[in-house]
C-alpha positions as CSV (number, residue, x, y, z in Angstrom):
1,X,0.0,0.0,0.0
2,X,1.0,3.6,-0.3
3,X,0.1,6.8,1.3
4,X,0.2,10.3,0.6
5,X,0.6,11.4,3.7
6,X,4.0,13.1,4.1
7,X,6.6,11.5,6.8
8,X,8.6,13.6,9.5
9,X,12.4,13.9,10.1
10,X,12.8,14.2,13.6
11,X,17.0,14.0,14.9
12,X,17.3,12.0,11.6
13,X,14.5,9.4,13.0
14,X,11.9,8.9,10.2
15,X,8.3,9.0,11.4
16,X,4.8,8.2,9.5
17,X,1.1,8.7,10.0
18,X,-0.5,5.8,11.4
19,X,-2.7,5.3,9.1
20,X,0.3,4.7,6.9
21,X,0.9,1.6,8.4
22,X,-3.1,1.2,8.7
23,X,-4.6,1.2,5.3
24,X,-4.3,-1.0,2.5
25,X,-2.5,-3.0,4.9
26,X,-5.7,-4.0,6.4
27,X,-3.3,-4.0,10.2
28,X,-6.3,-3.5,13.2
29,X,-5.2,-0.5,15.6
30,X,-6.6,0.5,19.2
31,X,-6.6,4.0,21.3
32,X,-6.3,3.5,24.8
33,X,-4.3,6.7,25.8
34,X,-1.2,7.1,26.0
35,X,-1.0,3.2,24.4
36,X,-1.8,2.5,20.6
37,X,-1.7,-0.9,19.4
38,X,-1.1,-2.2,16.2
39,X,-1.4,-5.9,15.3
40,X,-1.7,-8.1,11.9
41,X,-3.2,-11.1,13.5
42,X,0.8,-12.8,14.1
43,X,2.4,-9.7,15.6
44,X,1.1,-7.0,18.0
45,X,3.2,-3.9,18.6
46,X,1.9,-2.2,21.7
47,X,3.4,2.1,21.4
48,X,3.4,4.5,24.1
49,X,3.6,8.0,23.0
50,X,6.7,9.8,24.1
51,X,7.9,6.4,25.7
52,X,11.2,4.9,24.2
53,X,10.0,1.2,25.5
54,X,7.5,-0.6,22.9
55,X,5.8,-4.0,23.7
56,X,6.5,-6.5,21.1
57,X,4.3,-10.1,21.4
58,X,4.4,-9.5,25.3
59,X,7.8,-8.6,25.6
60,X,9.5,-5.3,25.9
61,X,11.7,-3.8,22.9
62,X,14.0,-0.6,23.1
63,X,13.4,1.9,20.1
64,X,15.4,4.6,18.8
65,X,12.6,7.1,18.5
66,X,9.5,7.0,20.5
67,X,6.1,7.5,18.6
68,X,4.6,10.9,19.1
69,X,1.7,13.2,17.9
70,X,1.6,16.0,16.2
71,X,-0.7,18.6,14.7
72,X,-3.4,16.0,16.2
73,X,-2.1,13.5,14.1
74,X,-0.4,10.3,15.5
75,X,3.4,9.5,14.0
76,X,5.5,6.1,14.2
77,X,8.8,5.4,13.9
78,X,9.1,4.1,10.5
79,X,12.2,1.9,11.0
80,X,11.0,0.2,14.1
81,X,7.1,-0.7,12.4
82,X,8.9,-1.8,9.4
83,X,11.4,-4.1,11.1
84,X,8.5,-5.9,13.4
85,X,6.1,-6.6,11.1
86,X,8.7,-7.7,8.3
87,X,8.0,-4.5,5.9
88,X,10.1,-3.2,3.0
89,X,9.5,0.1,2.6
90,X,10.2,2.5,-0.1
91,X,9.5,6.3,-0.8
92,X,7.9,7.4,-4.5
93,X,9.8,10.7,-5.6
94,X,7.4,11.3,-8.2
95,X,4.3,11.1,-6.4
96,X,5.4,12.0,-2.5
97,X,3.9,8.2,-1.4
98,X,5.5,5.9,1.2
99,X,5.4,2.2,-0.2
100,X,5.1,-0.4,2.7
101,X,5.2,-4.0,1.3
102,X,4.7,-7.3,3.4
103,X,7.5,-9.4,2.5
104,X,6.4,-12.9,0.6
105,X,10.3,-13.8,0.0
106,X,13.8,-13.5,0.7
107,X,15.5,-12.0,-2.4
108,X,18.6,-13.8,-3.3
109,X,22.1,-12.5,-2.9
110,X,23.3,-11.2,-5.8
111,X,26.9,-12.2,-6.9
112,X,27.9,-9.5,-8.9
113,X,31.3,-10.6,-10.9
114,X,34.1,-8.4,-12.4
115,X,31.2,-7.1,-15.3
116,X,28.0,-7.0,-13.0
117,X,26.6,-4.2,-11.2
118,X,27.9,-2.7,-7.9
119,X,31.6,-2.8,-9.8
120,X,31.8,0.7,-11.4
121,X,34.8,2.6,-10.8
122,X,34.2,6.2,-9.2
123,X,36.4,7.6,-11.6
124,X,34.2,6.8,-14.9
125,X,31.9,9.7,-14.8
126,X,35.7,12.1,-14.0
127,X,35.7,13.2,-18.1
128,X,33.3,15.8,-19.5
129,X,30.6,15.5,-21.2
130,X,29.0,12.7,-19.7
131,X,25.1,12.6,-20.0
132,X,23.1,13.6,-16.7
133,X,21.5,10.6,-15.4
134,X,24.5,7.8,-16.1
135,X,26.8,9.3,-14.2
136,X,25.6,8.1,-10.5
137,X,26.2,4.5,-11.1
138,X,24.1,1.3,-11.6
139,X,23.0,1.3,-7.7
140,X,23.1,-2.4,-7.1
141,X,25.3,-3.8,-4.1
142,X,26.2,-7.1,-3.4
143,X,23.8,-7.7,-0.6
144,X,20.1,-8.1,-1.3
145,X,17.9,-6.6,-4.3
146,X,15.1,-5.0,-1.6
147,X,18.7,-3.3,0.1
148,X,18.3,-4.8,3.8
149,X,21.5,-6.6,3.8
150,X,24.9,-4.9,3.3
151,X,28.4,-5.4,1.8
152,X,30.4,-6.4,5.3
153,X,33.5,-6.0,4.6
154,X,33.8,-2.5,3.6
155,X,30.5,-0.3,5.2
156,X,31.4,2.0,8.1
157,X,28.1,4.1,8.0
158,X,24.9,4.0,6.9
159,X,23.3,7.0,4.8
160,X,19.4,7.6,6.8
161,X,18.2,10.1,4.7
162,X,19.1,12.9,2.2
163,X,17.4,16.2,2.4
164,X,17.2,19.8,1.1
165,X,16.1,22.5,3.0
166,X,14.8,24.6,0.3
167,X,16.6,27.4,0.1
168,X,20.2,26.4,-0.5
169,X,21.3,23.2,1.4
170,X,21.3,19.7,1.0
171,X,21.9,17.6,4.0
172,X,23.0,13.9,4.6
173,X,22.2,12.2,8.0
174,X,24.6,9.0,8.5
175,X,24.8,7.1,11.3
176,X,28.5,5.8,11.6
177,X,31.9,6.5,10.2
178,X,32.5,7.8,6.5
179,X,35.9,7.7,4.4
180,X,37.1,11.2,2.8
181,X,34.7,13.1,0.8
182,X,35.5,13.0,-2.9
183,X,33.8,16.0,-5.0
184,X,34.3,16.7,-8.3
185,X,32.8,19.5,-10.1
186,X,31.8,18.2,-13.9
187,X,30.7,20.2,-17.1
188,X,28.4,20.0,-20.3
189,X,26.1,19.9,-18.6
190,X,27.1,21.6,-15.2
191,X,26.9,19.0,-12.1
192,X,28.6,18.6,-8.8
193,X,29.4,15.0,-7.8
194,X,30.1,14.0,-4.2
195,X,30.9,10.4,-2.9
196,X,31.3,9.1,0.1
197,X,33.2,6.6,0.7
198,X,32.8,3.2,3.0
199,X,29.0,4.0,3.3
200,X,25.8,2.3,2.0
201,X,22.1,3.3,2.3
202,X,19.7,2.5,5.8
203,X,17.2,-0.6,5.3
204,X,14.7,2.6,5.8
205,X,16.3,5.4,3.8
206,X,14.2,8.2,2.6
207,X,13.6,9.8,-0.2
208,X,13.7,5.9,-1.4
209,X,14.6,4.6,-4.8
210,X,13.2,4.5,-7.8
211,X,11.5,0.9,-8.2
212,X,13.4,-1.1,-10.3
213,X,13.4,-5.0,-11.1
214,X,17.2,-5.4,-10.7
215,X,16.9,-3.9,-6.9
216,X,19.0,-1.3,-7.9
217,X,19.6,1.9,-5.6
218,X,18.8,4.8,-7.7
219,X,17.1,7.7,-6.6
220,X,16.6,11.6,-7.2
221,X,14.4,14.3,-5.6
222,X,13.4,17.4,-7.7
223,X,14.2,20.8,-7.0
224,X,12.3,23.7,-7.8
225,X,13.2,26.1,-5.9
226,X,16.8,27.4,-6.5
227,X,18.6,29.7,-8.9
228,X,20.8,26.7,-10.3
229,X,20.4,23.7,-8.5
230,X,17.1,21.2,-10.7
231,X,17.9,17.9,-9.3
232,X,19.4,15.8,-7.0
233,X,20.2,12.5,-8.0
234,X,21.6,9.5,-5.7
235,X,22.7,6.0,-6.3
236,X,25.3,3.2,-4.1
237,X,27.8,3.7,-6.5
238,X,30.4,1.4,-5.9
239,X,31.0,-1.5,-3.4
240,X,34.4,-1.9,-3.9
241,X,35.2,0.2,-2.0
242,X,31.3,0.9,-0.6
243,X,30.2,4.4,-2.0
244,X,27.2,6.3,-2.0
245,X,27.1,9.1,-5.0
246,X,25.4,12.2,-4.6
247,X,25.1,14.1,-7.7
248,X,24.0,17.6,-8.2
249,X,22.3,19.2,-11.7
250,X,22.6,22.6,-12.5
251,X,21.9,24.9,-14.9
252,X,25.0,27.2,-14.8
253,X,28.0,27.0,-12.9
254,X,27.6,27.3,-9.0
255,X,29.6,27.8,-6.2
256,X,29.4,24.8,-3.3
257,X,30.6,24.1,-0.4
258,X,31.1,20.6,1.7
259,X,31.0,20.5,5.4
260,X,31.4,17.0,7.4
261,X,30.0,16.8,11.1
262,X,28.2,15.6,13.9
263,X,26.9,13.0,11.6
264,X,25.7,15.1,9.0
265,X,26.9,15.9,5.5
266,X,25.9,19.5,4.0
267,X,26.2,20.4,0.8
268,X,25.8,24.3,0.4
269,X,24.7,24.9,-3.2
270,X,25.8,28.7,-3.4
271,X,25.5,31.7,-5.9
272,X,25.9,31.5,-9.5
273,X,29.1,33.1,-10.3
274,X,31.7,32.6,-13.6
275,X,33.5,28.8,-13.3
276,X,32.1,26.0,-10.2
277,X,34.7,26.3,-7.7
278,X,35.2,23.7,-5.6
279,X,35.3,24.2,-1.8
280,X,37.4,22.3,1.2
281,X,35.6,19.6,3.0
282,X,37.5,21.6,6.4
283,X,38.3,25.0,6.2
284,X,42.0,26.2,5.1
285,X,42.5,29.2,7.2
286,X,46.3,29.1,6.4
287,X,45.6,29.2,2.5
288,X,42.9,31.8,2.3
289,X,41.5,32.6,-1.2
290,X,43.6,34.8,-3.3
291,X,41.8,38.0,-4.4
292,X,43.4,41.3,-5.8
293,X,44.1,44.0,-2.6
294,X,41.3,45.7,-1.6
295,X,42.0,49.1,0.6
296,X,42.0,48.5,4.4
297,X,39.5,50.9,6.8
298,X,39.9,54.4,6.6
299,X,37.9,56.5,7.8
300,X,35.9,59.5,6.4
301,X,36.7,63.4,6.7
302,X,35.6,63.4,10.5
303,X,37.2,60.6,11.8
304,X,34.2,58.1,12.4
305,X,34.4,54.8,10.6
306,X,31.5,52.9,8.8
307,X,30.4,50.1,9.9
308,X,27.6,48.1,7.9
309,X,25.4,45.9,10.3
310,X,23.3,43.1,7.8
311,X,20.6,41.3,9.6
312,X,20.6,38.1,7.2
313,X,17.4,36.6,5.9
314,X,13.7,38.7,6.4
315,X,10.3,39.2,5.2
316,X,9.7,36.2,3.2
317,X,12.8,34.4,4.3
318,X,12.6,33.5,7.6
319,X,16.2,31.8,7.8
320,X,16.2,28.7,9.6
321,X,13.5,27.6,11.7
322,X,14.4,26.9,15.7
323,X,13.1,23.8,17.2
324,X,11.9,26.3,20.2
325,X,9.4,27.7,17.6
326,X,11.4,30.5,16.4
327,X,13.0,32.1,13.1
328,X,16.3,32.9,12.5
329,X,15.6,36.1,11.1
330,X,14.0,37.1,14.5
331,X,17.4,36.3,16.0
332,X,19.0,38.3,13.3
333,X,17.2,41.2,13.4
334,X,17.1,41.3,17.5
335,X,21.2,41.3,17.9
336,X,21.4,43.6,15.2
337,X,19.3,46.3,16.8
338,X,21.1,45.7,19.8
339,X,24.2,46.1,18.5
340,X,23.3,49.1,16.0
341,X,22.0,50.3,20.1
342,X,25.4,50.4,21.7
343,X,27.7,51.4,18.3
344,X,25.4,54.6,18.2
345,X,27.1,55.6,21.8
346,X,30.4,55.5,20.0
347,X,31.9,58.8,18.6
348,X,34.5,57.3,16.2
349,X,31.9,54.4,14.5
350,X,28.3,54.7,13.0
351,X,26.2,52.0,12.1
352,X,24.2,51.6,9.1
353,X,21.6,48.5,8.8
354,X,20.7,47.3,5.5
355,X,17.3,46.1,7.4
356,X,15.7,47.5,10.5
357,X,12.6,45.6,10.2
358,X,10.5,42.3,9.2
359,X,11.6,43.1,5.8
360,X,13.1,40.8,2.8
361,X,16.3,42.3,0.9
362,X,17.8,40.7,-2.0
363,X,21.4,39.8,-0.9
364,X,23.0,41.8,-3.9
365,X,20.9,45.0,-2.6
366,X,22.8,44.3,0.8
367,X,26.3,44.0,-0.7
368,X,25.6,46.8,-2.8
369,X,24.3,49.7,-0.5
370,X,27.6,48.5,1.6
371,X,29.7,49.2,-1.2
372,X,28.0,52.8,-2.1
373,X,28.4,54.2,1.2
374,X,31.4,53.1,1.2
375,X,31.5,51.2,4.5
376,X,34.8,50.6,6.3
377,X,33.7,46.8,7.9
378,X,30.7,44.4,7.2
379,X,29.3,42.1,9.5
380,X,26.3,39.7,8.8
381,X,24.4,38.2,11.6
382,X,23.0,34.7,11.3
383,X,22.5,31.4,12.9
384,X,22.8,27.8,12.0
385,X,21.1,24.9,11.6
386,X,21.7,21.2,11.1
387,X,20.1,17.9,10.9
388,X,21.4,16.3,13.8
389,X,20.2,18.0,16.9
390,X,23.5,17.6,18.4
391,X,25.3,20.2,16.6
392,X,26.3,23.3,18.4
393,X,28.9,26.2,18.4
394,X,29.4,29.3,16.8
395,X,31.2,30.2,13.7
396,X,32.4,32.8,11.5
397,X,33.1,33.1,7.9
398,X,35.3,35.0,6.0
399,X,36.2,34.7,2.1
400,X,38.2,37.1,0.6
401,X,41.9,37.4,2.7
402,X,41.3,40.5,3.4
403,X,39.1,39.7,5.8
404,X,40.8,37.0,7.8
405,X,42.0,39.6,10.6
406,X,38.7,40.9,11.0
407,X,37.4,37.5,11.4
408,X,39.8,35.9,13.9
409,X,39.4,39.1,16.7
410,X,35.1,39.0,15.8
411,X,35.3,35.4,15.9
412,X,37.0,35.4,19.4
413,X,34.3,37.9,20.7
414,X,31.6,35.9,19.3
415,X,32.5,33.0,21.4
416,X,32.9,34.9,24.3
417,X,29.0,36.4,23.9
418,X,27.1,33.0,23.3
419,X,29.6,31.0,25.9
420,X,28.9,28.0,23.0
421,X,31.1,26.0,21.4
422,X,34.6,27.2,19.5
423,X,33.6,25.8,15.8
424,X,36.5,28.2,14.5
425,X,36.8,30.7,11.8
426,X,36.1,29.4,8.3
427,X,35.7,30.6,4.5
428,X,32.2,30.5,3.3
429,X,31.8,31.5,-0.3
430,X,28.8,33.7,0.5
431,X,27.2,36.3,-1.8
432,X,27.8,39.0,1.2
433,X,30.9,38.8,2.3
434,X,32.6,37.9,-1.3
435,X,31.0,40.7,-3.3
436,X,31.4,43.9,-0.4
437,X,34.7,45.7,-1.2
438,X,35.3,45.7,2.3
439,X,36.6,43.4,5.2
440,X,33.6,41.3,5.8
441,X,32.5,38.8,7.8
442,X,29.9,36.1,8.4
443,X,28.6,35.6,12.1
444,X,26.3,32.2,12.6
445,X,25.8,32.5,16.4
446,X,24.9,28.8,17.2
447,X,22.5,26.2,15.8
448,X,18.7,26.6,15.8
449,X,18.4,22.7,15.7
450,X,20.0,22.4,18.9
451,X,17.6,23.2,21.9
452,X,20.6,24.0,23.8
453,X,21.6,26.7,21.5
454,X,18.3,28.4,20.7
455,X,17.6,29.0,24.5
456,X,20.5,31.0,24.7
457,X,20.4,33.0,21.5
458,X,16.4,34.0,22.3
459,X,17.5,34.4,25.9
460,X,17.6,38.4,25.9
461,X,20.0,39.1,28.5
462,X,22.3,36.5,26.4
463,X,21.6,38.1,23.5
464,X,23.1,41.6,25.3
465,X,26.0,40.4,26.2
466,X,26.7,39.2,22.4
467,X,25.9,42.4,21.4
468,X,28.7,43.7,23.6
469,X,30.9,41.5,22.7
470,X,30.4,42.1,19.3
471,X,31.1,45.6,19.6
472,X,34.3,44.8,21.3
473,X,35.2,42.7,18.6
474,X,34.7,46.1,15.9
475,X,36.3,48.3,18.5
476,X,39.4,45.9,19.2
477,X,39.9,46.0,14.9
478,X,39.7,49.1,14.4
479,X,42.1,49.5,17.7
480,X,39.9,51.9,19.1
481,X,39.3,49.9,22.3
């Protein structure tokens, strides 16, 4: 059977309507609050919402994710329904369904010689020219067709689902450990390719694959939403060594960036500007780019410097969304003001804000009306977010090298102000900071997804003391402190 109904992510747990697992499947279930009960005449899964315990056939089972409700509507934990009642499941890209099929046989192993599927070497689809949609492998592995059983020799993590967030992110949730990131950035017709090595897909991966007879692992999701980026497009690759490919179309050449942690891959598909450049997997803060000179601060006829203050998202972008039921353009906006608050007691800086309100400005408007002043320093306030719910730290970006100074002594302030995590200065190919003509920088304060971290940046007394740090930071580089 399939439903329409569209699954939750929750801390890279997959979840599903009941009724998912109710019709077409013809599986009998029972209320009796907090308890539902499931059962298909052999097996009878007993659920307490919010409880980590479930009651299997009279006995008790430990799940990863306990079932829940939300918006009045009761969710399961996909993997764990799917594994008790002896489900494959499987997600249909084109229609937004999840598949759930009992299971009337064991598929085979498949034994794959030196010419059969799984055996393509990553470095086939390397020349140009190759035509989207053969370069991501024939998906097969050497375990079984339906994908449950995995090469054993050679997996260290397993990919749970791939993602994109809709504005300009893709993320990969893994659970394990992953070889070095291999990207490649290929042309006619523009793509970015990433592979993982030593990594295979979860039993209960979503998006899913496209159904095929050969059990292949082939899969895409369409984007729709993006200057560039049209498709997404995902297959296990290889098993020798195990690698999941992750292939990216475009429509012009695009800027990227990879960043590898807490269990989380994400692939920053950036702006559109001349050739692809490809970005570090870690940043290189002894190699910064290389960009002609650009003219240090100075400061006007009477002595006060410029300082641009750029409240990231707004209006119809809210930025990312907080799991304490904020936006990050609330956060932006808020530590702006209250920075813009204390600079305006300084007689040697004024502040200019490219918002001051719940208002949307195109990012080359921002870099722009920096430019025309002309400011002396840039600073954009942000905050992060992350599939896992473990991520946590600030972090500040830089690109051009001119800017590195200004990002190690704002950097060290940020920390200071949030009292989170040291995630360390790093280039970040970001429309704002790359096109100003001046020393810019790129603050993301902590990481909405983390509870942890949204408490404190919403806390307002927390948020002050950022604030003051920050304008120590502008102070301290400027050397007027």
């Amino acid at each position: 059977m399939s439903s329409t109904a569209e699954p939750k992510i929750v801390d890279s747990s997959t979840f599903v309507p009941i009724r998912t697992v109710t019709e077409g499947l013809g599986y009998d279930v029972s209320w009796k609050s907090p308890n539902v009960t499931i059962s298909n005449g052999d097996t009878m899964v007993v659920l307490t919402i919010g409880s980590k315990t479930a009651v299997v056939n009279n006995r008790n089972v430990s799940l990863d994710a306990p079932a829940m409700i939300s918006s009045s509507v009761t969710f399961v934990p996909l993997r764990f329904v799917g594994e008790q009642f002896g489900l494959d499941v499987n997600w249909d890209s084109e229609t937004r369904s999840v598949q759930m099929y009992s299971k009337l046989v064991n598929s085979p192993p498949q034994t794959g010689g030196s010419d059969g599927p799984g055996t393509a070497n990553p470095g086939d689809a390397g020349s140009e020219g190759t035509v989207p949609g053969t370069d991501i492998g024939s998906g097969t592995d050497s375990g079984s067709g339906g994908g449950t059983t995995l090469p054993s020799t050679n997996v260290g993590a397993l990919l749970k689902s791939i993602t994109y967030d809709g504005t300009s992110s893709v993320y990969l949730a893994y659970e394990g450990t992953i070889g070095t990131i291999k990207t490649e950035v290929l042309h006619n017709t523009e793509r970015i390719v990433v592979d993982v090595p030593s990594m295979n897909f979860d039993p209960y991966f979503l998006p899913g694959f496209i159904p095929a007879s050969n059990g292949s692992k082939v899969g895409e999701i369409i984007v729709d939403s993006h200057p560039t980026l049209t498709k997404i497009r995902y297959s296990f690759y290889s098993d020798n060594p195990a690698t999941v490919r992750v292939v990216l179309d475009l429509t012009a050449p695009t800027n990227y960036k990879v960043v590898n942690e807490d269990h989380a891959i994400r692939i920053d598909v950036l702006d559109q500007t001349g050739p692809a450049v490809d970005q570090p997997t870690q940043p290189d803060n002894d190699n910064p780019p290389v960009t002609p000179p650009v003219t240090p601060p100075v400061t006007n006829d009477n002595g006060v410097y410029k300082v641009v203050l750029d409240a990231g998202h707004g209006g119809k972008d809210p930025g990312a969304s907080s799991v304490n039921g904020h936006k990050e353009k609330e956060y932006n906006l808020a530590i702006t003001l209250k920075v813009k608050a204390l600079l305006d007691k300084e007689t040697k800086i004024k502040a200019y804000l490219t918002r001051s309100d719940d208002t949307f400005i195109e990012l080359a408007d921002r870099a722009k009306f920096a430019n025309n002043l002309p400011a002396d320093l840039f600073i954009s306030f942000h905050a992060n977010m992350a599939t896992s719910a473990t991520a946590s730290g600030s972090e500040t970006y830089y690109w051009r090298s001119d800017s590195l100074a200004l990002a190690k002594v704002m950097h060290k302030h940020l920390v200071a102000g949030t009292g989170l995590k040291d995630r360390s200065v790093r280039t970040g190919n970001y429309h704002v900071i790359r096109e100003t003509k001046m020393p810019a920088v790129l603050l993301e304060a902590g990481y909405l997804s983390n509870s942890s971290d949204s408490a404190v940046l919403f806390n307002s007394a927390r948020q002050d003391q950022i604030a003051k740090e920050i304008v120590a930071g502008i102070k301290e580089y400027l050397k007027l402190s």
